[in-house]
N, C-alpha and C positions, 0 to 999 in steps of 0.2 A: 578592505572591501572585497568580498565573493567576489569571485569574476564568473557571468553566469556562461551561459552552455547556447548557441545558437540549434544545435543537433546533437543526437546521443549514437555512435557507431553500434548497430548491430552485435559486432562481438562483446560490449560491455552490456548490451541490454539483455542478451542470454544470459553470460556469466553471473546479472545481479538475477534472472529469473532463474537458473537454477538452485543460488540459494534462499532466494525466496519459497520456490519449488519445497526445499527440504523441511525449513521450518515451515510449513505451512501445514504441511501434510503431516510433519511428526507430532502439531499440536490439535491437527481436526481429524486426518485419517482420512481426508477426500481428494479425491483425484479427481473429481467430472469438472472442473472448473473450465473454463472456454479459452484454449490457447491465443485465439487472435485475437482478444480482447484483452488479453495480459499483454500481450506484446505490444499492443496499439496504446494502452493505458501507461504501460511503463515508459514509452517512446519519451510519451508526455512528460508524466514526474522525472523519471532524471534529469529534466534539463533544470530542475530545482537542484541539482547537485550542482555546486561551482566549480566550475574546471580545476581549481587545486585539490578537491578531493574526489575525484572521479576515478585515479586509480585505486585509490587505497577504499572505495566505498564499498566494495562488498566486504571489508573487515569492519568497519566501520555499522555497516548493515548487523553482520553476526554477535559484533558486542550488542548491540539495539537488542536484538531479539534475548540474548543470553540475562539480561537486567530486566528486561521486562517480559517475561516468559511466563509468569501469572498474570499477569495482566492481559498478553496477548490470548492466554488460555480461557481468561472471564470473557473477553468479547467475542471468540469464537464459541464459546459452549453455549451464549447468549443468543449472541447474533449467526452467527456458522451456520456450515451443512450439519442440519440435525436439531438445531439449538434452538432455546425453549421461545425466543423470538424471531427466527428464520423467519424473512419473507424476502426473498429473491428480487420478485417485484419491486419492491423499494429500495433496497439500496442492494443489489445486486453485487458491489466491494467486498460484502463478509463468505462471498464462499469463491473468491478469488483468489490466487495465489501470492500475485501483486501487491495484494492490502498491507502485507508486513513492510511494502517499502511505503505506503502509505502510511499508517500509522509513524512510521520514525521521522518522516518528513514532515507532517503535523505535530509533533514533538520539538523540531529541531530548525523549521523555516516555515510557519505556518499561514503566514500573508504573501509569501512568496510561490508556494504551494499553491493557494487559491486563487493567484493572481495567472499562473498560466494555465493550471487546471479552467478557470473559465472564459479565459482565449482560445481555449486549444481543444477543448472537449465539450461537447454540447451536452452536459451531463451535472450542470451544477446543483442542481438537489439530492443528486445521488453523493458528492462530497460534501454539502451540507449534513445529512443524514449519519454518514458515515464518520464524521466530525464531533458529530452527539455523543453516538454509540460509543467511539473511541475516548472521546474527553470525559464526559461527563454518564455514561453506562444509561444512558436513554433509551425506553421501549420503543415499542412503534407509537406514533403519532398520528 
């Protein structure tokens, strides 16, 4: 059994944001994303990481991204900055940096995910939303 995460220390939620940072940008080419809102977003999802994998998670992150790197490239070109369904407004996750640890955490603990995603974030349509996009390749609605 996970052992979950009461708090995520600072220096890991940099370390998983800068390689979130890298694939994110080497798959859309956007940097305007909102720093305080990666940091406050991410706060959140890592406590979906259970303290046994907390150190090794940003390799754990890089394999995610390395296996589904088409996939992560159909939802960004879709949904992304630029992409043929962009609306910021609704689900505001696709031109976020963060979203790549979103998507692996919906992949990998998904009712655990939405369980403190909606304790913890007053934002539940926007991972609803972003839940579509990612599973199932959903327009706007």
């Amino acid at each position: 059994m996970p052992t979950p995460v009461d708090s995520v220390g600072e220096e890991q939620v940099h370390q998983v944001l800068e390689v979130a940072e890298r694939i994110f940008v080497s798959l859309t080419g956007y940097t305007g994303f909102d720093r305080d809102l990666s940091e406050e977003i991410l706060t959140v999802v890592l406590k979906c990481v259970s303290a046994e994998q907390q150190e090794g998670y940003v390799r754990q992150l890089e394999a995610f991204a390395d296996a589904n790197r088409e996939r992560l490239g159909d939802l960004y070109g879709k949904y992304g900055p630029g992409g043929k369904f962009a609306d910021e407004s609704r689900c505001y996750l696709t031109d976020q940096r963060e979203s790549v640890v979103v998507c692996e955490r919906l992949d990998t603990v998904p009712v655990w995910l939405a369980a403190v995603w909606n304790r913890e974030l007053d934002a539940e349509l926007t991972l609803e939303r972003f839940t579509n996009h990612w599973w199932y390749g959903l327009g706007p609605s």
